[in-house]
C-alpha positions, 0 to 999 in steps of 0.5 A: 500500500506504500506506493498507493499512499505515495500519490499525492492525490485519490480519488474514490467514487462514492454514492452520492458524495466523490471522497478525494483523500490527498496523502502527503506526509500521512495526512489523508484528511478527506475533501467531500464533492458531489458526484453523479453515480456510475454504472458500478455498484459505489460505496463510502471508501477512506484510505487510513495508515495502520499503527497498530500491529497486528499479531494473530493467525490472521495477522497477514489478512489484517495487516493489508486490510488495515490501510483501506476500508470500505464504506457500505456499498450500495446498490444500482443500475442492472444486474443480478445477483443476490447472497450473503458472502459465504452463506447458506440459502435461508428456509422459509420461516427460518428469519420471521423477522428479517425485511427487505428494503429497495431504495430509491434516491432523487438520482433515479438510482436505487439500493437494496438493504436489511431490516428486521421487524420490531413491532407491527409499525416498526422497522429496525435499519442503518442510518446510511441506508436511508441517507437521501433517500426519495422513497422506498419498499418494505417487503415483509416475509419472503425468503425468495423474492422475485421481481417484477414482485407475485401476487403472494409478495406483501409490499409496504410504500413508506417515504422519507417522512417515515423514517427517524435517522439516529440525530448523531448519525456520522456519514463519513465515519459511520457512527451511530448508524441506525435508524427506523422506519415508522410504517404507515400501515401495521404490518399482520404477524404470521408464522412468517411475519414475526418481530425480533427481540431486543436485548433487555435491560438486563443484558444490554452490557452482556460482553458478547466476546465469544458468542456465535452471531448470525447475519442474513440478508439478500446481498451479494455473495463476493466483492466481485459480484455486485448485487443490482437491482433488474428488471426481472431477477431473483434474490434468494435469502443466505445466512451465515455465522460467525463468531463475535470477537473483541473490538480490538480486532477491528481497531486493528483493521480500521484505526480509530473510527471504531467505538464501544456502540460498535460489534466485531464480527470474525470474517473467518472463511470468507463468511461475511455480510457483503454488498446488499447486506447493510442495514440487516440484523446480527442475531445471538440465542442468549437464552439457547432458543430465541434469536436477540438482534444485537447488532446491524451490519454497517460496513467492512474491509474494500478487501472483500466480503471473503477475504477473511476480514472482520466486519463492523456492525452498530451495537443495539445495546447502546442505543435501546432507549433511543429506541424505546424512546421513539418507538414505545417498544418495551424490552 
């Protein structure tokens, strides 16, 4: 990365805004313009310089990935894929509380994101998935979604009046990257319509450290694969696991943007959210049985989604009485 650094000027593509970061004696502080989208599937990218040294059996994938993170990729224009990084197709029924969320923004490009259900008018996200957006769709229910949509898919309209960004949200960091959509219409519980559990007040600072942690989503399975939205497609629901590690992990890879309102998550055998992912929830069994969403994919290494790489996602815990707060939601 030496001689990337070198340069005395980068420019990355981002949605929405274009991140030219100037490195010249390791300063690389970011000058933000407004950019039309391309045809690639574009994302939030910063370029940092490593200080920690990292020693772990994964010391060679961390160490190249602490100089370029990537901001969480979002969807647009034509193609088709679908899959979490490393993941097995979902079984009906098996994530009741998972939603998908197609976006569209002012440009005419749109975005593909994860949420989970929290009441019959709530949904649970990340803040930069709704960031500027003009309208979206809440599908409920589906572990198969085709498009143009069947009869049997239950579509929710909401608008950007709808929906409550955390007032801290940090587009450039991605700090305090959650938010809500209030809908306007309750949804009907079934067997596959159900809303997830929040972490309780007497397990908000439970350390997860060591916990097998489940992520799911519609998003692409590799870096390589951006998951587009097309006229005619399919999108089939993956999950994957992976163990929850010490933030120090990812401090490692990412500098100091990571916080304690953050969760690490392993990326071990490639097994990782990816494009199309962000906003859906991370979910433990602290009681061995029921699913407790305790975090919600925000980003992760411009390495790639298989590279082995920790990801980053928004810990719930610290925000349940912003939550509670806005929604009336007791837990």
């Amino acid at each position: 990365m030496s001689s990337l650094l070198a340069a005395s000027c980068i420019v990355i593509p981002c949605f929405l805004l274009l991140l030219i970061l100037c490195a010249s004696n390791g300063d690389t502080s970011p000058v933000l313009r407004r950019s039309k989208p391309s045809k690639m599937g574009m994302f939030w990218t910063t370029i940092r310089n490593a200080s920690v040294p990292v020693s772990s059996p994964s010391s060679s994938i961390l160490s190249a990935a602490s100089t370029m993170v990537y901001r969480p990729k979002l969807i647009i224009d034509r193609a088709a894929v679908s899959k979490v990084a490393g993941g097995s197709i979902a079984q009906n029924e098996q994530f009741p509380h998972l939603v998908a969320i197609i976006l569209i923004f002012a440009d005419g490009s749109d975005t593909l994101c994860g949420g989970s259900i929290l009441a019959d008018r709530y949904i649970l996200t990340a803040a930069h998935c709704l960031y500027g957006m003009k309208e979206a769709t809440i599908i409920p229910g589906k572990t198969a979604i085709q498009i143009p949509f069947t009869a049997d898919t239950i579509t929710v309209p909401v608008k950007p009046s709808d929906t409550i960004l955390h007032p801290g949200y940090d587009p450039v960091d991605i700090l305090n990257d959650i938010a809500l959509i209030r809908l306007p219409k309750p949804l009907t519980f079934s067997s596959r319509v159900q809303p997830i559990r929040l972490p309780s007040w007497t397990n908000a600072y439970t350390d997860l450290t060591g916990y097998d942690s489940i992520v799911s989503g519609w998003g692409a399975q590799s870096n390589d694969d951006y998951a587009e939205l097309a006229d005619e497609m399919k999108l089939d629901l993956r999950y994957a696991t992976n163990t929850i590690v010490p933030n120090e992990v990812c401090y490692r890879v990412y500098g100091s943007i990571i916080r304690d309102q953050q969760i690490c998550v392993a990326g071990e055998g490639g097994r990782n959210p990816c494009q199309g992912d962000s906003g859906g929830p991370l979910t433990v069994k602290f009681d061995g049985q029921r699913l407790t969403q305790v975090g919600i994919v925000s980003y992760g290494s411009i390495l790639g989604c298989q590279n082995g790489v920790p990801g980053v996602y928004t810990r719930v815990s610290s925000y349940v009485e912003w939550i509670v707060y806005h929604t009336g939601i007791v837990t």
